[in-house]
C-alpha positions in Angstrom: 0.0 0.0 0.0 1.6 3.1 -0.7 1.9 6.1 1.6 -0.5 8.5 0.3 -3.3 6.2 0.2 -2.3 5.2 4.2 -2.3 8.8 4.8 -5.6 9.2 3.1 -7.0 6.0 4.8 -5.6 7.1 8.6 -7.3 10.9 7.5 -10.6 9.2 6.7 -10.5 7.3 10.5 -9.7 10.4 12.4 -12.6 12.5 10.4 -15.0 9.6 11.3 -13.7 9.4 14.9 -14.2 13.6 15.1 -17.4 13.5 13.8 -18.6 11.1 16.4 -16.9 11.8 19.5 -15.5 15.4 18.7 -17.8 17.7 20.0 -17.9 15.2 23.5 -14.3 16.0 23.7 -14.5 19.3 23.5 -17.5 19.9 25.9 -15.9 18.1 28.6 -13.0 20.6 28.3 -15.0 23.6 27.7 -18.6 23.1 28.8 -21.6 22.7 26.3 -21.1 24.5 22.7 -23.0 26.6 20.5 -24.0 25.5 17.0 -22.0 28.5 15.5 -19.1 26.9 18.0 -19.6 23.6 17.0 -19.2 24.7 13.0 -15.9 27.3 14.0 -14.4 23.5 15.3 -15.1 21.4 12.7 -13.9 23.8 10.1 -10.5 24.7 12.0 -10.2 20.4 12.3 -10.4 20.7 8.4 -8.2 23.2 7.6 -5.1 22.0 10.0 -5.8 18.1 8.5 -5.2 19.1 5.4 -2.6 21.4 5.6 -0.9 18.3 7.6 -2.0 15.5 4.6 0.0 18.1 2.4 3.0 18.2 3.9 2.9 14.6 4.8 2.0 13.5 1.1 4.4 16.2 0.1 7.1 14.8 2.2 6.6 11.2 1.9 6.2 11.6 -2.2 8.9 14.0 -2.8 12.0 11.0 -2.1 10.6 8.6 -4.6 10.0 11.3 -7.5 13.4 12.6 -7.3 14.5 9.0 -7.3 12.8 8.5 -10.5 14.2 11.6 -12.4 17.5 10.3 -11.0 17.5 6.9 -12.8 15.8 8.2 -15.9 18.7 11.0 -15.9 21.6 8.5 -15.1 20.1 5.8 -17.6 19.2 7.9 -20.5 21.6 6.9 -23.4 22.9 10.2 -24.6 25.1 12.4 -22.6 23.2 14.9 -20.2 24.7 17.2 -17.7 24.0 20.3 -16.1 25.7 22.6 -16.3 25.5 26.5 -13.7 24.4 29.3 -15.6 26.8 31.8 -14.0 30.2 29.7 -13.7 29.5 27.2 -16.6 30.6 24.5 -14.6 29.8 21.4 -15.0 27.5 20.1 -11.3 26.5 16.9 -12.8 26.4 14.6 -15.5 25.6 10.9 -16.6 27.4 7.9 -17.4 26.6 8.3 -21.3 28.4 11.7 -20.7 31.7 9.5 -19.2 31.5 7.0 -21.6 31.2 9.6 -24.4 33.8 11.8 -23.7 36.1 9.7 -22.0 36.2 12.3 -18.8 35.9 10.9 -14.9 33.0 12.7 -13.1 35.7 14.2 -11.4 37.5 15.9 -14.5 33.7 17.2 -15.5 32.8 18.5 -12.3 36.2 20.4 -12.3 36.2 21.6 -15.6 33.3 24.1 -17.7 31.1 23.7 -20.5 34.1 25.8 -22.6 36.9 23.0 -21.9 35.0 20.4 -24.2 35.2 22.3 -27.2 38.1 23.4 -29.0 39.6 27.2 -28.7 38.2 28.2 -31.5 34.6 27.6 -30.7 34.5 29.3 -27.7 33.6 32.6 -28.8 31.2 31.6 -30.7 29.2 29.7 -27.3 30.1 32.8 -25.7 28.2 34.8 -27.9 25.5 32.1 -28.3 24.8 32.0 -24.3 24.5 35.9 -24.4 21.7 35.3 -26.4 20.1 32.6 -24.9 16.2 32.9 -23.4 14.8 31.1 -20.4 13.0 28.1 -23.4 13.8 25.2 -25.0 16.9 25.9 -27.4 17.9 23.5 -30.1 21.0 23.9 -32.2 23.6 22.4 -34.4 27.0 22.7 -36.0 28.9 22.4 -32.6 32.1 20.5 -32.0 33.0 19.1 -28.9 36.2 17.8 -27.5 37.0 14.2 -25.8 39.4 13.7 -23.3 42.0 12.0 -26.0 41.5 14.9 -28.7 39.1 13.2 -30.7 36.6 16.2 -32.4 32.9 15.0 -32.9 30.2 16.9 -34.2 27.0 17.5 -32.0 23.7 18.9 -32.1 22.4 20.5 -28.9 19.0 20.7 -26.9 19.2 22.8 -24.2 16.6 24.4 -21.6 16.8 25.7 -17.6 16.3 24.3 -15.0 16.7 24.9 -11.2 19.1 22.8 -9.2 20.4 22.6 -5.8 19.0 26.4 -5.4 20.8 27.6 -8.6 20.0 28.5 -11.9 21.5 25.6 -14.6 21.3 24.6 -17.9 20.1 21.0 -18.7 22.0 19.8 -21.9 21.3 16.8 -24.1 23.9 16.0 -26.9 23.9 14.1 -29.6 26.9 12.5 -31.6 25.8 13.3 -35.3 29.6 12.8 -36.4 28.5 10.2 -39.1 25.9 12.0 -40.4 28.1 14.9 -41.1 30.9 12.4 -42.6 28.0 10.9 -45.0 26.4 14.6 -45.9 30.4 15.5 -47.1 30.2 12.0 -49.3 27.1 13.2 -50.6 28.3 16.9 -51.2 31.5 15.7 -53.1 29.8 13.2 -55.0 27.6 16.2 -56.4 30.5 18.0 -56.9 31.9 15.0 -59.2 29.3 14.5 -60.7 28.6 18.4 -61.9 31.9 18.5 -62.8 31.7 15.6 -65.0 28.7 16.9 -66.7 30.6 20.2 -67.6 32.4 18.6 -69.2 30.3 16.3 -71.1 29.6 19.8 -72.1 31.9 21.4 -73.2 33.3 17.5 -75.0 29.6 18.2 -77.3 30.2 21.6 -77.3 33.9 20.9 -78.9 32.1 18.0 -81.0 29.5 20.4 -82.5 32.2 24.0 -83.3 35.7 22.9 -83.0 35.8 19.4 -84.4 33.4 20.9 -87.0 35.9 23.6 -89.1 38.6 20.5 -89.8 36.3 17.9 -90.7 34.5 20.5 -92.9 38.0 21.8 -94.0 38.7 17.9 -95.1 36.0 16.6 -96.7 36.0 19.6 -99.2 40.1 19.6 -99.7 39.6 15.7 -100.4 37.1 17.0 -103.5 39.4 19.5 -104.8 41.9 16.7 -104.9 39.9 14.7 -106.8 38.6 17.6 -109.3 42.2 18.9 -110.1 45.1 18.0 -112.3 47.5 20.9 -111.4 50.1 19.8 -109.7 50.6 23.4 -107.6 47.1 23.6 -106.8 47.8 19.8 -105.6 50.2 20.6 -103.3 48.2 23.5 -101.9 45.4 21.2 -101.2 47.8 18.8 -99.6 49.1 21.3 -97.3 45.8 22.6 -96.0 44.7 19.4 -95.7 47.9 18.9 -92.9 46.7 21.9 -91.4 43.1 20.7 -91.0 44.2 16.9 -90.1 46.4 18.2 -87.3 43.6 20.8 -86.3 41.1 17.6 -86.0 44.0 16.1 -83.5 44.5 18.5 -81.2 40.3 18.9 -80.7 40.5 14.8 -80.4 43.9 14.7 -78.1 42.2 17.3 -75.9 38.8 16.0 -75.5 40.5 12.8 -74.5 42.5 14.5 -71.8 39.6 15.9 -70.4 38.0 12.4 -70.4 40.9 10.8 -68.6 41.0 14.1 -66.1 36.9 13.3 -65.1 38.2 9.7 -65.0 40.8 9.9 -62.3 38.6 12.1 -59.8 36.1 9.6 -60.2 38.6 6.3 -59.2 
């Protein structure tokens, strides 16, 4: 049986015992008593029973409650701590905290929220908590700092609370390092992959003007050849025909190089 229904239980006997033998109590002390009397009694008995139930309930309750927030604040599997407003020290944290970040309880509880981050971040939280409002805050993009070095990337809920008389922070972070990692994959395989298509690009766009001029410049020298029997004009033909041959290679040689280029980012 728990205690707040024995309290209730032991309230109901003594209201039941008061209501039958109250007023005989009271009139052997006092003499006989007036009905207005009689009500000024019973209402006091009220009053003072159930101010009593409510420090009692209050008292007997209070234990168990702060047990629970205890084990669902020491079990909860992402690091939580709390951490005082004014000094940004650390006052407590739990064991996903010391597993996390590789600190003892005593290393958090001697250092602030500032030490776990590196030096360059700390003016930006220093700006952040000048701006901060007594409500839930949720943020990302932070880095954080483990006791060997190691950087991870975390996202932040935050919101105040009141402990051991002071005003704290309660913090929950979360390790998002691996979604960052996976978001860079995804932004550099973009980039390859736009970079690839310029130059698919600029390959048809080379296709369609510069390969074009020689191959236009070819198959009309190859009729003049075959429409001519002066031997200068020949060699004229022969020679532009060079010209336009090795203007056709270079297009092809540097298409090919930009193939090979896209191919190597890619492997």
């Amino acid at each position: 049986m728990s205690r707040s229904l024995k309290i209730s239980l032991a309230f109901l006997v003594l209201g039941v015992a008061w209501i039958l033998f109250g007023s005989l109590i009271v009139a052997s002390f006092s003499g006989p008593l007036t009905a207005i009397q009689q009500k000024l009694i019973d209402s006091a008995f009220v009053i003072v029973s159930a101010i009593a139930i409510f420090f009692a309930i209050k008292k007997g309750d209070r234990p168990q409650v702060d047990g629970q927030y205890q084990r669902l604040f020491e079990s909860n599997p992402n690091p939580l701590w709390i951490y005082d407003n004014t000094s940004l020290r650390f006052v407590k944290v739990n064991d996903a905290a010391v597993a996390k970040y590789q600190y003892s309880r005593e290393q958090f509880h001697a250092m602030t929220i500032m030490e776990i981050r590196p030096s360059e971040e700390c003016q930006r939280l220093t700006e952040r908590l000048k701006a901060l409002k007594d409500e839930v805050r949720t943020s990302v993009g932070w880095r954080h700092m483990k006791a060997n070095g190691e950087i991870i990337n975390v996202s932040i809920v935050s919101y105040p609370v009141m402990f051991d008389g002071r005003q704290c922070s309660l913090v929950i972070a979360t390790d998002i390092t691996e979604l960052v990692e996976q978001e860079q994959k995804l932004q550099n395989a973009y980039q390859k992959i736009k970079s690839f298509n310029d130059t698919l690009r600029q390959i048809a766009w080379s296709n369609s003007h510069e390969m074009r001029k020689p191959v236009c410049s070819i198959i009309s020298l190859v009729s003049l050849l075959q429409h001519t029997d002066n031997n200068q004009e020949r060699r004229q033909y022969l020679n532009l025909l060079e010209t336009a041959a090795t203007e056709l290679d270079e297009v092809l040689k540097h298409n090919e190089k930009m193939t090979e280029v896209e191919t190597e980012i890619e492997s």
